[in-house]
Phi, psi and omega in degrees: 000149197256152208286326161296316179306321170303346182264335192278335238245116179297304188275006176288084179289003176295327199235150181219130173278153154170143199321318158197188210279117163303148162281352194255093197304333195272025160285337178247343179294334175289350129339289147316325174251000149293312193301331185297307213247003184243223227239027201021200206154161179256129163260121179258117163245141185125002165208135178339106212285341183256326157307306208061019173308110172305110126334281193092177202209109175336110167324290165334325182259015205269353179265336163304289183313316159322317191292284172348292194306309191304328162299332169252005151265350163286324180277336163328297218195113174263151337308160173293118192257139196270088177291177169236130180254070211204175186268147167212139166265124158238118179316090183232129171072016174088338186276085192299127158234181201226139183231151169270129160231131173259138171252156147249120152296163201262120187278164191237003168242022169345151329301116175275120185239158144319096176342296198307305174324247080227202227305300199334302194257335176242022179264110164251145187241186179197109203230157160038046181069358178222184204265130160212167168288145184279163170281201185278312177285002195256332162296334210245293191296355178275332131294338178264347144308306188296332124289028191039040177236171160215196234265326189271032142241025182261164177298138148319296140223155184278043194249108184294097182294130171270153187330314220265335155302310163271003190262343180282275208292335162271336182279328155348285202259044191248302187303312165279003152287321188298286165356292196311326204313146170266015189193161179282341189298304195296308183300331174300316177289358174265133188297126179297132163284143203225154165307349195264303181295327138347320189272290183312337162287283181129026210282321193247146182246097171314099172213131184064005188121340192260155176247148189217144172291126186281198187282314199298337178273315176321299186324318197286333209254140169348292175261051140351109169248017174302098196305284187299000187276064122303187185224106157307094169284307057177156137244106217239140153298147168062192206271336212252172181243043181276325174201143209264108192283303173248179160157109174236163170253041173003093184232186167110188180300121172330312204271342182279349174276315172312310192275021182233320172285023189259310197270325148358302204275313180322318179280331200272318184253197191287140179245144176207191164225177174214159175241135149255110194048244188267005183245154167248114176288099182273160190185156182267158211272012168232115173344097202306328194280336174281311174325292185278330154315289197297328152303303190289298149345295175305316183296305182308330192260323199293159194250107178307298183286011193292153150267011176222151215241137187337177121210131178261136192209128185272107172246188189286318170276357184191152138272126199254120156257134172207126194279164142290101176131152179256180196317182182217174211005094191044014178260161186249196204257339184285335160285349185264358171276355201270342220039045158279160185198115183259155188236127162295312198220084163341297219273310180312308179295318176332327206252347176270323223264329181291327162276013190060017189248041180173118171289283186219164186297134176049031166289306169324302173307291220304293168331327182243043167243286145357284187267008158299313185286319201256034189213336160072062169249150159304156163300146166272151194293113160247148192210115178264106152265190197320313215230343213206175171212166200227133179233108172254126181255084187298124168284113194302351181304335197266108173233201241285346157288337189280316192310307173314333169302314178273345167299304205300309222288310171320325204273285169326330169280323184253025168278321213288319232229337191270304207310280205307337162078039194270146165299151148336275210311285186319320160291341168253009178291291199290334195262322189304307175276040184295348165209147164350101217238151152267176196276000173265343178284314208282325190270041133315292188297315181276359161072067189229097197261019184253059218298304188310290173287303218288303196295292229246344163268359202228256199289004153267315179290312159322334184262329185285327174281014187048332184305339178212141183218156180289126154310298167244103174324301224247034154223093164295341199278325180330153186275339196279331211296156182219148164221152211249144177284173155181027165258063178320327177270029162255000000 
């Protein structure tokens, strides 16, 4: 792509513009070590970041300013990172101007942090287009990326698993593997699980004779003590999560939460027929195999160590998957349509794939894109947020009327939202908390270090308008509190 078009080009979350090089180096080194520990990205210097007006960078400073970057992302910031540095001249207006591009590449030793700063405090990421500091868990998978390990193959506890525990836990999923098979052929070939292939998954820890559980056979096993490793379910009237029709909860062995959110989604939507050619076909109206791909992704994918739990949430117009965690090792949304594939939980995928619940590695999207098209379905939606990631599976039952319906209901939200007279920032306040947010999430997401102004001008004025209220009201103080929109019709 040619370097104007990457300036033009609105949905590209890779580049972050500036005007010229700030004096204040960590406005871009936190940047610079997002691009490291995410999916890498271009920092442009010469041009306007809201505008995108090209500037330009003094023909005379542009080899001092390289020298510069380069030295202070060498002196900066561990492990060492190699930028790629260079200039491009472009014609705007008859007019030679000059651009700075640090390209970063997506690093293989994670966590890249700011000395001064340290690990803690100076580790950044880069999700949904913009830079935030990482948590306690996202440093911890990052360290353990950065050794090529993850998190479901460390042990569990040093508590030594008996013979009779594990022979119980392979025939579980030997069965529920046979059970799983789409065919008698898949069933005949599946293999009784054996302890060696435990070992060899990495499920189980050998030492000294003895075997010990990593976090993926707890995960795996009947008594799941993960708290947050669940399945939310929902069913909802209408489009909104305002009110609730249904609702289960799934805890227990993971590939047994798939398949109970699978017939979940399955119980919600339209069962119908179609004719192929002289024949008639029945079939439900979003492809069974993209439902459980999309799940099963989500489980597979998911950041183990998150405090927050899957949720498949049914409406009238779509099913919404929303995973805990953003995309994992440097991929982007145009590699999983592409079939590329980074595996978060190695021991996991390894034991879905064993269950028939995963064919081949990155196939999956790419199949249920393919019959969405050849079924004259929408593609399903992906949306990398702050903390998760999203899968909307648009229902064709939804038509061409509800859609006008929800146009009008847009228009009435932004008469509704002009009526309170709200700033931008309260208005993406307001839309962030459609579930439960703390005040360090939201002035994330709104790129807000003032703590002080966020809380008593933004977010006290909202609760005073009724439009956002405390979870828990009668401690504004709590270390727990969180807010909430609660004014559906914003």
């Amino acid at each position: 792509m040619l370097l104007i078009e990457e300036i033009f080009k609105d949905e590209n979350k890779n580049i972050e513009f500036k005007e010229s090089l700030p004096n204040d180096n960590k406005k871009y080194l936190k940047t610079i070590c997002s691009y490291a520990n995410s999916y890498g990205g271009k920092l442009i210097i010469g041009v306007e970041d809201n505008t995108k007006k090209i500037i330009g960078v003094e023909k005379e400073l542009i080899h001092f300013l390289i020298d510069k970057l380069t030295n202070v992302i060498s002196d900066s910031i561990t492990p060492q990172i190699i930028p790629n540095i260079y200039y491009e001249e472009l014609i705007d207006n008859g007019c030679s101007k000059y651009l700075i591009i640090c390209e970063i590449y997506c690093g293989s030793s994670t966590p890249y942090f700011i000395k001064s700063l340290g690990k803690e405090k100076g580790t950044f990421v880069r999700t949904a287009g913009s830079t935030r500091p990482v948590d306690e868990s996202l440093l911890k998978e990052l360290e353990l990326r950065g050794r090529l390990k993850s998190f479901d193959e460390q042990i569990y506890h040093m508590i030594p698993l008996t013979e009779k525990e594990i022979n119980k836990f392979c025939y579980d999923l030997t069965e529920f593997a046979k059970n799983n098979a789409k065919n008698e052929n898949e069933k005949n070939a599946t293999k009784v699980l054996t302890i060696n292939q435990l070992l060899s998954w990495g499920a189980i820890k050998e030492i000294d004779g003895k075997y010990y559980p990593t976090n993926a056979y707890m995960l795996l096993s009947d008594n799941n003590p993960f708290e947050f490793n669940m399945i939310q379910c929902g069913l909802f009237k209408g489009n909104t999560r305002k009110i609730f029709i249904d609702k289960k909860d799934y805890s227990g062995a993971i590939y047994k939460q798939i398949d109970e959110a699978y017939q979940f989604v399955l119980k919600h939507i339209n069962f119908g027929f179609d004719f192929k050619g002289l024949y008639r076909v029945e079939s439900y109206e979003l492809p069974e195999r993209m439902v459980r791909e999309i799940i099963c992704n989500a489980v597979c994918h998911r950041q183990i160590m998150s405090n927050s739990a899957i949720q498949v949430a049914v409406y009238d117009n779509r099913v919404e998957i929303t995973s805990p965690g953003t995309l994992y090792g440097g991929l982007t949304i145009s590699m999983i349509k592409s079939g590329r594939t980074a595996i978060r939980n190695k021991v996991i995928a390894n034991a879905l794939k064993y269950l028939h619940f995963i064919e081949q590695w990155g196939l999956g999207i790419i199949s249920s894109i393919e019959e969405c098209i050849e079924r004259n379905i929408r593609i399903p939606e992906f949306i990398e947020m702050s903390e998760a990631f999203r899968v909307n599976l648009y229902r064709p039952s939804y038509t061409q009327q509800d859609t006008q319906q929800d146009t009008q209901q847009d228009v009435l939200q932004d008469s509704y939202l002009i009526m309170y007279n709200l700033t931008s920032d309260m208005k993406k306040i307001l839309t962030f908390c459609i579930i439960p947010r703390t005040l360090n999430e939201i002035m994330i997401h709104i790129d807000k270090s003032d703590r002080v102004n966020v809380k008593y001008n933004m977010i006290d004025k909202l609760i005073e308008m009724k439009l956002l209220s405390m979870t828990i009201p009668d401690k504004p103080t709590s270390k727990n509190q969180r807010y909430i929109t609660i004014n559906k019709n914003v």
